[in-house]
N, C-alpha and C positions, 0 to 999 in steps of 0.2 A: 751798526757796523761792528763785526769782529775786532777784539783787540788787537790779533797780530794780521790786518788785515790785508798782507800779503797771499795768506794761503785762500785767501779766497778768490777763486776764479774770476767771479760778478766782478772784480775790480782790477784793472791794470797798471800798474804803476809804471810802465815805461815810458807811459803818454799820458800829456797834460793839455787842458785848452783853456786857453783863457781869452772872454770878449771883456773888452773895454769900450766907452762910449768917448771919443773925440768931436773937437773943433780947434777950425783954425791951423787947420792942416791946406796943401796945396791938391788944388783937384787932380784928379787922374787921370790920363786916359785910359781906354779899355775896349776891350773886345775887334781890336785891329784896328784901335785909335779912332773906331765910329762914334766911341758913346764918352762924355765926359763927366766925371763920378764924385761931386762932395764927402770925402771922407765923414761918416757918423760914427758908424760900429768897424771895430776890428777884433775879428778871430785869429788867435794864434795859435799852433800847435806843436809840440814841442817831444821831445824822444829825450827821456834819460841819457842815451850816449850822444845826443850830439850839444854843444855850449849854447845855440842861439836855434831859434825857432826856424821849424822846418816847415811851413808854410802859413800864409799869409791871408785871408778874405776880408777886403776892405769895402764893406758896404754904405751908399747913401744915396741922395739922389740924386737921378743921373737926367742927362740932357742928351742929343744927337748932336755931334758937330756938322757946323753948318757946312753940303755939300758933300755928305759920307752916310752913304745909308747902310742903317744895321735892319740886322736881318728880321728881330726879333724884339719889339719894342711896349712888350705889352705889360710893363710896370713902372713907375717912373723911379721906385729904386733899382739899383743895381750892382751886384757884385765884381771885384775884381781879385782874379785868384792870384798867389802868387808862391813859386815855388824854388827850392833849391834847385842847382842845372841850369845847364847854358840853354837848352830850349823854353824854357820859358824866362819871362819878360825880368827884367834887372830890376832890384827889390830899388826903391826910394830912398836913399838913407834915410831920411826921418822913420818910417818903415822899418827897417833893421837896428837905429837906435831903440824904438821905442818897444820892438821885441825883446833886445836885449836888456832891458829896464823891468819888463814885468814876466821873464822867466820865474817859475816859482823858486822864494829864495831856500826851500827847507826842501827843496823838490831835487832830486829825488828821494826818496824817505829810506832811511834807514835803520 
């Protein structure tokens, strides 16, 4: 890696992701409340200008709720996306705590 590793293109530092592995989180619902999701892995992503992370992918494995069919059931994990905007689904606070906990703390570089 360059030392002023700014000027180099390959690298963008206005965006950062970071996956952590959890348990003991509350399950999910997902995908119009068909499928329900064991939190395992969380991706977060993150923009220099904004404080808390700008989207959310909460994967583990998932189950059908009884009585709601998904359309699309051909892995038994499963992701759940989650984004800034009133069109998509309202983040969990433990979710937006736990974004806010592992935003990078040197991030963004100076």
């Amino acid at each position: 890696m360059p030392d002023d590793f700014r000027d180099d293109p390959e690298i963008d530092v206005e965006r950062a992701t970071v996956t952590i592995t959890v348990t003991g989180r509350p399950d999910l619902l997902a995908h119009g409340e068909t499928v329900i999701i064991t939190p395992q892995t969380v991706t977060f992503r993150y923009r220099s200008d904004r404080p808390g992370a700008i989207n959310a992918i909460v994967t583990g494995p998932a189950s059908r709720v009884p009585g709601r069919r998904y359309y699309d059931f051909r892995s038994r994990d499963q992701s759940a996306h989650y984004y800034l905007g009133p069109e998509w689904p309202q983040w969990p606070d433990w979710l937006t705590e736990l974004g806010n906990q592992h935003r990078p703390h040197t991030w963004p570089p100076t």
